[in-house]
Each structure stands twice: as structure tokens, then as C-alpha cells.
MMTF fields as JSON, N, C-alpha, C and O atoms, coordinates in Angstrom:
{
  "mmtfVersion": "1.0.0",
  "mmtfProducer": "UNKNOWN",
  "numBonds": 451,
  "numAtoms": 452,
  "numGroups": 113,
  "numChains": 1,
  "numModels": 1,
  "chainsPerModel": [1],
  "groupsPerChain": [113],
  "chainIdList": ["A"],
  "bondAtomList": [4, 2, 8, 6, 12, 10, 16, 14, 20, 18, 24, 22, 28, 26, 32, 30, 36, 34, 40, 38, 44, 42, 48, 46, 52, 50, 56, 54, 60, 58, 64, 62, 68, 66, 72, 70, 76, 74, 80, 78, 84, 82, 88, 86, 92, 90, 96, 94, 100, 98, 104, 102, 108, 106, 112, 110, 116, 114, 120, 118, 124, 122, 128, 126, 132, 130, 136, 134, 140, 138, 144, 142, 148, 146, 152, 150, 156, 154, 160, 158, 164, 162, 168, 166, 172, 170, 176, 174, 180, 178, 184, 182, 188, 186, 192, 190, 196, 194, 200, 198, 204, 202, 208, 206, 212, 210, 216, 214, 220, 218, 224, 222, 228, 226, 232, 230, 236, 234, 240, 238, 244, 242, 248, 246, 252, 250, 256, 254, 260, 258, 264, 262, 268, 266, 272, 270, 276, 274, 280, 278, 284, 282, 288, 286, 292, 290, 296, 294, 300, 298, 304, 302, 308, 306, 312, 310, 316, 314, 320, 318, 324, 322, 328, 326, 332, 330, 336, 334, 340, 338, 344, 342, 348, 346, 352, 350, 356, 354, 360, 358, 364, 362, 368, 366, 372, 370, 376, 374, 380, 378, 384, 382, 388, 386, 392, 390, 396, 394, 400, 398, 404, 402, 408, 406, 412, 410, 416, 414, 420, 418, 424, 422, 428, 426, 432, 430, 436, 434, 440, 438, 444, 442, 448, 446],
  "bondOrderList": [1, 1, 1, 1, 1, 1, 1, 1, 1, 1, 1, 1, 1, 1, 1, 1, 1, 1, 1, 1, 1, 1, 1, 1, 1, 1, 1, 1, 1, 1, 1, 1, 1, 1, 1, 1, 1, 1, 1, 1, 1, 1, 1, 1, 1, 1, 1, 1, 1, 1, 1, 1, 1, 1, 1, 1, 1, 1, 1, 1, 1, 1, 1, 1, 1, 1, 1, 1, 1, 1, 1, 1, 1, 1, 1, 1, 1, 1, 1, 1, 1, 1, 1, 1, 1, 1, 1, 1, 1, 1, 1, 1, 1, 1, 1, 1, 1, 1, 1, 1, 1, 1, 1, 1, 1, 1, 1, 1, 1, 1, 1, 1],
  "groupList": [{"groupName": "UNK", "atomNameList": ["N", "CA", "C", "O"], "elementList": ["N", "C", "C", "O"], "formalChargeList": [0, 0, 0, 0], "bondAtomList": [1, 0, 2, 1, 3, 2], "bondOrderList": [1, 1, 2], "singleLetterCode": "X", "chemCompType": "L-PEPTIDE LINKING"}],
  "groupTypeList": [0, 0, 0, 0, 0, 0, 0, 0, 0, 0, 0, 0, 0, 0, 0, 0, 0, 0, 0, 0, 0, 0, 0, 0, 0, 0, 0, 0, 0, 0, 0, 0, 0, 0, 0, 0, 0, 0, 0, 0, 0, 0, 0, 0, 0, 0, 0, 0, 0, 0, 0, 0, 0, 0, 0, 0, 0, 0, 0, 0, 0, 0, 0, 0, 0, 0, 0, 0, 0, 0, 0, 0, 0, 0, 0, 0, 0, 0, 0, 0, 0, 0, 0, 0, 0, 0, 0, 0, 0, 0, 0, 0, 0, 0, 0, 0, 0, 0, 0, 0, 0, 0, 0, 0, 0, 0, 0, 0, 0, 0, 0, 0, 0],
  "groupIdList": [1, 2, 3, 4, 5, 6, 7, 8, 9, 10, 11, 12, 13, 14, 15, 16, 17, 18, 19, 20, 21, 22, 23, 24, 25, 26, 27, 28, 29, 30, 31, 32, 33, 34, 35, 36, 37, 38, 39, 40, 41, 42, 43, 44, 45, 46, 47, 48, 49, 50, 51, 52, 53, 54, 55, 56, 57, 58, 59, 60, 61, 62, 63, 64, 65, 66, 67, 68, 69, 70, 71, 72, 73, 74, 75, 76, 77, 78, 79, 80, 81, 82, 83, 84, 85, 86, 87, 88, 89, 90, 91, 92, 93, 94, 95, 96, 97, 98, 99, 100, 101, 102, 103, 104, 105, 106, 107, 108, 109, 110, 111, 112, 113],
  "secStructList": [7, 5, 7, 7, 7, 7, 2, 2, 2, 2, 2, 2, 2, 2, 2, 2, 2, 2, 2, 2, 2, 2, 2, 0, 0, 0, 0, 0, 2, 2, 2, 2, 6, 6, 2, 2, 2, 2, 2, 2, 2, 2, 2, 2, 2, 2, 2, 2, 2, 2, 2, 2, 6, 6, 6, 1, 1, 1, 7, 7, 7, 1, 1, 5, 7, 7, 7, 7, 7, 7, 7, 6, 6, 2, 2, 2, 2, 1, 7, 6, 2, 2, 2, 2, 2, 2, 2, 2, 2, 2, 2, 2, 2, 6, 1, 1, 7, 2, 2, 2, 2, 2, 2, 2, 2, 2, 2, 2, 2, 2, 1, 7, 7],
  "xCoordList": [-54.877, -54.244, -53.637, -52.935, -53.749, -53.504, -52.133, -51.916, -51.169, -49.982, -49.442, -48.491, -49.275, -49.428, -47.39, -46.597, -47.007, -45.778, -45.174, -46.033, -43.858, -43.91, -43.737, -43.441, -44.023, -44.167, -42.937, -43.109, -41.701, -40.362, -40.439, -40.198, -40.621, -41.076, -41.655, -41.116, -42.991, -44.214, -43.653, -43.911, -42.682, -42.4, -41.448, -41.719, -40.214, -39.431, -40.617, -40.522, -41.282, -41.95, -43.371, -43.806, -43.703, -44.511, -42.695, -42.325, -42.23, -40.642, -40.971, -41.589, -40.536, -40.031, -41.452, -41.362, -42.291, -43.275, -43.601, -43.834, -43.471, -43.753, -42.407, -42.447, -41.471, -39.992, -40.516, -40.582, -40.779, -41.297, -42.73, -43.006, -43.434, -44.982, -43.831, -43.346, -43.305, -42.971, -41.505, -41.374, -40.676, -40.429, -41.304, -41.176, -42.485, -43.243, -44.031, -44.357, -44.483, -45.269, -44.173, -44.531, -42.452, -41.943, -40.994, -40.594, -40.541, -40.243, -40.403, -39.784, -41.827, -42.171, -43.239, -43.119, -44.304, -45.326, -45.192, -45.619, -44.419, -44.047, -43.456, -43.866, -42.015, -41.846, -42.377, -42.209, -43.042, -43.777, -44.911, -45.236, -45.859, -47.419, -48.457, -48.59, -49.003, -49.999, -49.104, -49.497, -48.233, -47.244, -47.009, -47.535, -46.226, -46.361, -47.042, -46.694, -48.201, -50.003, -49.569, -49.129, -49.728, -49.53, -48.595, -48.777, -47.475, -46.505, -46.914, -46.864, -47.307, -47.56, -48.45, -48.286, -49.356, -50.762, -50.527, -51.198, -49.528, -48.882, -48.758, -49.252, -47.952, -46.797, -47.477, -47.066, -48.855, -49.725, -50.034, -49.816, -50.632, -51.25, -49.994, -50.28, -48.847, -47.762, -47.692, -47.909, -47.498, -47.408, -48.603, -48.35, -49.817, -50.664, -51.265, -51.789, -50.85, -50.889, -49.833, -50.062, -48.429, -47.258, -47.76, -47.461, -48.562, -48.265, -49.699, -49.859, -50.737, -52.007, -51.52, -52.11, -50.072, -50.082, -48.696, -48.063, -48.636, -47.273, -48.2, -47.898, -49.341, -49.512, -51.483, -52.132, -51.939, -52.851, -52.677, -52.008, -53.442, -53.467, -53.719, -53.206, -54.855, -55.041, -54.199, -53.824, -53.948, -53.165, -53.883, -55.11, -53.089, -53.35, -52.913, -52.045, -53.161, -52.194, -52.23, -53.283, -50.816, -50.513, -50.969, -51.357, -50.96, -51.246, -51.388, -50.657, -52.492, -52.693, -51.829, -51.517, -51.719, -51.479, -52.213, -52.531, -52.359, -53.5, -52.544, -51.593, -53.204, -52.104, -53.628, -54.65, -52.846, -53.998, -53.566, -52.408, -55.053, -54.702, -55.211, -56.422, -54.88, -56.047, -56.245, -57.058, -54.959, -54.419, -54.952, -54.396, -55.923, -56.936, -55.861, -55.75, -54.596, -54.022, -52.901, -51.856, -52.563, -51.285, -50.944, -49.884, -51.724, -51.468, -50.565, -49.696, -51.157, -50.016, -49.013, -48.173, -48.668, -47.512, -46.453, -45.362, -46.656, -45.869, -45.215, -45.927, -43.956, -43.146, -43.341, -43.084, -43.694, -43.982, -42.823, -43.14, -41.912, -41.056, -41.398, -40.83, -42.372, -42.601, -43.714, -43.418, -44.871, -46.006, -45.595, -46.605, -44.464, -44.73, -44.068, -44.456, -42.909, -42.922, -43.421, -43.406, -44.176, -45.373, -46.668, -46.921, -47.178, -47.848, -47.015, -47.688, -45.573, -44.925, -45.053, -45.109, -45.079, -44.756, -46.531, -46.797, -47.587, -48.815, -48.677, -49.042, -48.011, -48.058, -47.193, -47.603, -46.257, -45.314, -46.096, -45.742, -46.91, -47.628, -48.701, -49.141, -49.452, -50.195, -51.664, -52.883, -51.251, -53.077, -53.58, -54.757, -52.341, -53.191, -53.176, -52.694, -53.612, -53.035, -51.964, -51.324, -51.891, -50.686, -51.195, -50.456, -52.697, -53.206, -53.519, -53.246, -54.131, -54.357, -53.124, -53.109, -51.952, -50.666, -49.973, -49.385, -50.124, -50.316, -51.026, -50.406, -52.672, -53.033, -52.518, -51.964, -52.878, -52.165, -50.653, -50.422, -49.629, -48.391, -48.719, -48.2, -49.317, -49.527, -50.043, -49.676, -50.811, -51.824, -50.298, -49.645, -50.141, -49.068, -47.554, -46.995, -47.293, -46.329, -46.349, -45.428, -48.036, -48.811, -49.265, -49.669, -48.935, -49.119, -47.653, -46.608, -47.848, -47.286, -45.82, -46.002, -44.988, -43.555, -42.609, -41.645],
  "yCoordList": [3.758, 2.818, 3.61, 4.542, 3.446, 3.794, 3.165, 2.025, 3.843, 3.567, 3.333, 4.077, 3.057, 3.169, 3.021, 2.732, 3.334, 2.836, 1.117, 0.245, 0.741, -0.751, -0.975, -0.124, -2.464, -2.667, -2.084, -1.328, -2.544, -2.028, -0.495, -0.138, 0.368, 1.829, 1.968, 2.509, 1.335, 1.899, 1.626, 2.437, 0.103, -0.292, 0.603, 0.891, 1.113, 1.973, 3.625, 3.983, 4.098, 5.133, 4.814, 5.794, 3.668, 3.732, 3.492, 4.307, 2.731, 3.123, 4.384, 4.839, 5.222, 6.455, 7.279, 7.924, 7.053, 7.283, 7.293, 8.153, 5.847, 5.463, 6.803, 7.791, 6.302, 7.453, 9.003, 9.673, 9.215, 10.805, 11.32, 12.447, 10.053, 10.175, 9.851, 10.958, 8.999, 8.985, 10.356, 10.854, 10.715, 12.336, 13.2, 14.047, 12.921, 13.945, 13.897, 14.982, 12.994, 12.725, 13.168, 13.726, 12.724, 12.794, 13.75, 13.88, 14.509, 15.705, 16.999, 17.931, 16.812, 17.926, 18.507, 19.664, 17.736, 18.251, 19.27, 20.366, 18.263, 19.112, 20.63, 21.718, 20.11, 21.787, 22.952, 24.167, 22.254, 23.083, 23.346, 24.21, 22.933, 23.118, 22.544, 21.357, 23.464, 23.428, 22.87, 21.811, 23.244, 23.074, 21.73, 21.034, 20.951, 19.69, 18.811, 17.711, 19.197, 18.645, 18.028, 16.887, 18.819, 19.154, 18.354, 17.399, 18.976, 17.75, 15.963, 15.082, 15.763, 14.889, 14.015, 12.795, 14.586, 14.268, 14.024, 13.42, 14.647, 14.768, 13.238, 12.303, 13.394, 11.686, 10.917, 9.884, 10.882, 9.465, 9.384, 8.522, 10.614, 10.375, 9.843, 8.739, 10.322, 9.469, 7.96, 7.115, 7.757, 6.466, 5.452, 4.467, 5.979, 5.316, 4.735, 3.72, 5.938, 6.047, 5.028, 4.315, 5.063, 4.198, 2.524, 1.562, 2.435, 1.384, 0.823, -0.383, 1.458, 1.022, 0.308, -0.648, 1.024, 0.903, -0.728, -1.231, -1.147, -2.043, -3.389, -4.57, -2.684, -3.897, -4.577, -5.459, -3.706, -4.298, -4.501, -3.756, -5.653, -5.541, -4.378, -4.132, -3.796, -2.263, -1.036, -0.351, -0.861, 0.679, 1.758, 1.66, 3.292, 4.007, 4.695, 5.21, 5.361, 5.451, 6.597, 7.218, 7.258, 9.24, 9.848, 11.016, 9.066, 9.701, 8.483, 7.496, 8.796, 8.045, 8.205, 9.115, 6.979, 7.116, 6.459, 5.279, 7.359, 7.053, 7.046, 7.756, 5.913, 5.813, 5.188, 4.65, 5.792, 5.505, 4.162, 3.837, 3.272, 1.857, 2.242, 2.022, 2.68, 2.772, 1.914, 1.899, 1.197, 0.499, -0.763, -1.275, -1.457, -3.027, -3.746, -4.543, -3.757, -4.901, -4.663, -4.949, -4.285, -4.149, -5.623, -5.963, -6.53, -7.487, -8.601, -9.426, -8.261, -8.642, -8.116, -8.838, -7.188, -6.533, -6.795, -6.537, -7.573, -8.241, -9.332, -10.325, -9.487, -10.714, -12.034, -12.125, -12.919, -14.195, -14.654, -15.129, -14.298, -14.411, -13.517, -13.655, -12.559, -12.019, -12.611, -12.843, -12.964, -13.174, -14.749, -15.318, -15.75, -16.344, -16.617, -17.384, -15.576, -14.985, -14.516, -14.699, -13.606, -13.227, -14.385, -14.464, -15.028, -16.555, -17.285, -17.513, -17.73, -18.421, -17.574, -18.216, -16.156, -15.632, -15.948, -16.169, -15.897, -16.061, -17.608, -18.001, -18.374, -19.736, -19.695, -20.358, -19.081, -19.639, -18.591, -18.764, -17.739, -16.776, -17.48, -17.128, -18.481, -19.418, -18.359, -18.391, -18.079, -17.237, -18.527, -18.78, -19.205, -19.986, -21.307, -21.463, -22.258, -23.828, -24.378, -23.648, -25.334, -25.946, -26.199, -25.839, -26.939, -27.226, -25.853, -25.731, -24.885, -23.579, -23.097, -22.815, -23.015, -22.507, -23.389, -22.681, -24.538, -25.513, -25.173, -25.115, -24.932, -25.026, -23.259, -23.006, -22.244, -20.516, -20.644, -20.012, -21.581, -21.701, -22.457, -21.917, -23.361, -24.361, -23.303, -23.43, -22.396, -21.204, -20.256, -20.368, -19.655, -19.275, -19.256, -18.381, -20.141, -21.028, -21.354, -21.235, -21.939, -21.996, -20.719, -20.704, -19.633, -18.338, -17.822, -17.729, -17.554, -17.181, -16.152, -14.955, -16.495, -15.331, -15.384, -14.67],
  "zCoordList": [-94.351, -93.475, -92.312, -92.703, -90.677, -90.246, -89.929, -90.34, -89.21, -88.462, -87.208, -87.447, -86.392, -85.086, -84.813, -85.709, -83.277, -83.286, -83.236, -83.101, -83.336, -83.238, -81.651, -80.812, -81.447, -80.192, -79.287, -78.332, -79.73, -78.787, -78.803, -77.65, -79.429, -79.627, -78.287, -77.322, -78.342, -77.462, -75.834, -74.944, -75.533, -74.772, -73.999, -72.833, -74.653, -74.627, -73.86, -72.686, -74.576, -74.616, -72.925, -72.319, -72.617, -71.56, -70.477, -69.632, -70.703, -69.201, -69.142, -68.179, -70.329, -70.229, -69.254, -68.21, -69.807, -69.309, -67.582, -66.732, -67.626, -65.458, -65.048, -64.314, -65.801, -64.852, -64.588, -63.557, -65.642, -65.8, -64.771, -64.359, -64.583, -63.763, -62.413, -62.182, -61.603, -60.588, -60.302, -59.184, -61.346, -61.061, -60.675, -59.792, -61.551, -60.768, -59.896, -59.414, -59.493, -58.018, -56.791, -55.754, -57.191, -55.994, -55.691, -54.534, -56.701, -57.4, -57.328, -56.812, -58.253, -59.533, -58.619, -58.217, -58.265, -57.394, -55.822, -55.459, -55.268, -53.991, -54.124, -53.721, -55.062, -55.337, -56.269, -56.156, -57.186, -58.32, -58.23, -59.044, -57.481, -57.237, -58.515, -58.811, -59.044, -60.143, -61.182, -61.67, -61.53, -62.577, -62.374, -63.242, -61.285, -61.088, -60.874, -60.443, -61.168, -61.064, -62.336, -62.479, -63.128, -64.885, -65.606, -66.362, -65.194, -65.544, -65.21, -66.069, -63.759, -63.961, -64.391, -64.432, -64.703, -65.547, -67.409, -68.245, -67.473, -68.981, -68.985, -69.615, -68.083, -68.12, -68.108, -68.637, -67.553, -67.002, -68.497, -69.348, -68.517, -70.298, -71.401, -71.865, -71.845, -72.131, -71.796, -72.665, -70.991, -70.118, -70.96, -71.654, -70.682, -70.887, -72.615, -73.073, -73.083, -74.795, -75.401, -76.378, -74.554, -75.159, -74.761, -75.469, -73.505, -72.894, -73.61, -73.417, -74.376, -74.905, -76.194, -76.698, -76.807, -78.404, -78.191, -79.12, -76.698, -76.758, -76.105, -75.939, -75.854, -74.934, -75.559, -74.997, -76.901, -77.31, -79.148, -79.863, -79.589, -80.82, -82.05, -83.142, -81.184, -81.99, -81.939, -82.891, -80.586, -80.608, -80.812, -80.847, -81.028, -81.686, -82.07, -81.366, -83.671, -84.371, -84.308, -84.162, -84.429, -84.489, -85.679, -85.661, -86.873, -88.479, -89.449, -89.539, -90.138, -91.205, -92.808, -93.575, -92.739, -94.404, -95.741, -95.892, -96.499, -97.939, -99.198, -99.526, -99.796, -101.273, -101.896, -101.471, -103.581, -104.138, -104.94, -105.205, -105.352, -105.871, -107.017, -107.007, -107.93, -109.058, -110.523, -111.447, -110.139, -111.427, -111.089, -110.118, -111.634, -111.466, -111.537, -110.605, -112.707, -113.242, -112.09, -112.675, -110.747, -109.997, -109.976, -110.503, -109.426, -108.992, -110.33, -110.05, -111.928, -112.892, -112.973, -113.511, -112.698, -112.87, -112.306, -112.815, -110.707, -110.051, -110.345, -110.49, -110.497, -110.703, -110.092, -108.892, -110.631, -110.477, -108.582, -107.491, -109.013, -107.449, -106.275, -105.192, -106.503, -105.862, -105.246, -104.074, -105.507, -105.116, -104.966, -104.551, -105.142, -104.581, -102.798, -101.916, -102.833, -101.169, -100.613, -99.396, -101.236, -100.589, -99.732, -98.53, -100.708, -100.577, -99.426, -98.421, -99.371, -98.84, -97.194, -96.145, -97.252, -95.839, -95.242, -94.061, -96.39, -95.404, -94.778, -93.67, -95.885, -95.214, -93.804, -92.851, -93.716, -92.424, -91.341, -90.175, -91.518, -90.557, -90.279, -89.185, -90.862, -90.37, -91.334, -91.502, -91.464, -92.308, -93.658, -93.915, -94.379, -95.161, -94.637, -93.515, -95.243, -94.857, -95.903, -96.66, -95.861, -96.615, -97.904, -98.82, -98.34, -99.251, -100.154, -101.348, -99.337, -99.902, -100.623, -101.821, -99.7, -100.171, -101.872, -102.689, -102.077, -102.752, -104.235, -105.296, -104.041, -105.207, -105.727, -106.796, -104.667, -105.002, -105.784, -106.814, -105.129, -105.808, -107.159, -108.137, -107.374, -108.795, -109.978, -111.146, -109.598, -110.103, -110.568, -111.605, -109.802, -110.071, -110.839, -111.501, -110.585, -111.386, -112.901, -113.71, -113.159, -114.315, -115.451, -116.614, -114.352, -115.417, -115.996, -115.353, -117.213, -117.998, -117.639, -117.418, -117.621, -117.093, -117.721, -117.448]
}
């Protein structure tokens, strides 16, 4: 599973970004030469990486993370109150319908706890 930053993160991080690219265009370049080429080419790239991961659904992420599932029965093991907030948050996120949410809770409810 990859990770990416959260949106206010990225939002925060492309500002920081434009400030640091217009230091150095108006700045960094004139008096630094090559160096302020550099610098400001950094920033665009900053800028652009923060402002990709705030302003699209995908992003991209700095580091992945891997966990292993290996246990079939996880999903019994979970407490009956658990999975049914779980269920309840897909319903108010709009991923199930109401009827779906309905017969998953009846199912639920009906097993053994």
C-alpha cells in the first residue's frame, strides 16, 4: 500500500514551494548565478510534487508500506461492533446503498457474538 501526504500537508508544502521558486527567480538567481539556477529549479520541482499530491486523486507517494495478511479467519476475529461501523462509515461515504447496507447489517447481527 502506498502512502502519499494528506491534502492540507501537500497544500501547505506547494505555498511553501511558489515562495521559495519566486525567492529565487528574484533573489537567488541574480546574485548567485548557477547556484540560483539550481535552487530555483529545486523549488519548481518541490512546488510541483506538493501541488500534484493536493490537487489530484492519485498523488505520489514518498514510501510504501507492506503488512502481511496471512490469517484467512481476520475478518472473524473482529468484533461484531466493529464491522458494523465499519459497514455504517461505507454507507455514509456513499460506496454502499441503503438496501446493501441493510441486508450486510441483518448478516451480521445474525452471527453469533
Amino acid at each position: 500500500m502506498y502512502i502519499k501526504p494528506s491534502r492540507g500537508f501537500s497544500v501547505v508544502g506547494a505555498v511553501a514551494g511558489v515562495i521559495f521558486t519566486l525567492i529565487g527567480i528574484e533573489k537567488v538567481i541574480p546574485s548567485k548565478g548557477l547556484f540560483g539556477v539550481l535552487w530555483t529549479l529545486i523549488a519548481v520541482v518541490i512546488t510541483c510534487y506538493f501541488a500534484y499530491n493536493a490537487f489530484s486523486k492519485r498523488g505520489i507517494s514518498p514510501y510504501q508500506v507492506d503488512f502481511d495478511v496471512s490469517d484467512s479467519d481476520e475478518g472473524e476475529k473482529e468484533s461484531f461492533d466493529v464491522k458494523l461501523r465499519k459497514l455504517k462509515r461505507l454507507k455514509d461515504d456513499g460506496l454502499i446503498s441503503e438496501e446493501e447496507y441493510e441486508v450486510k447489517r441483518k448478516e451480521i447481527l445474525s452471527n453469533k457474538w
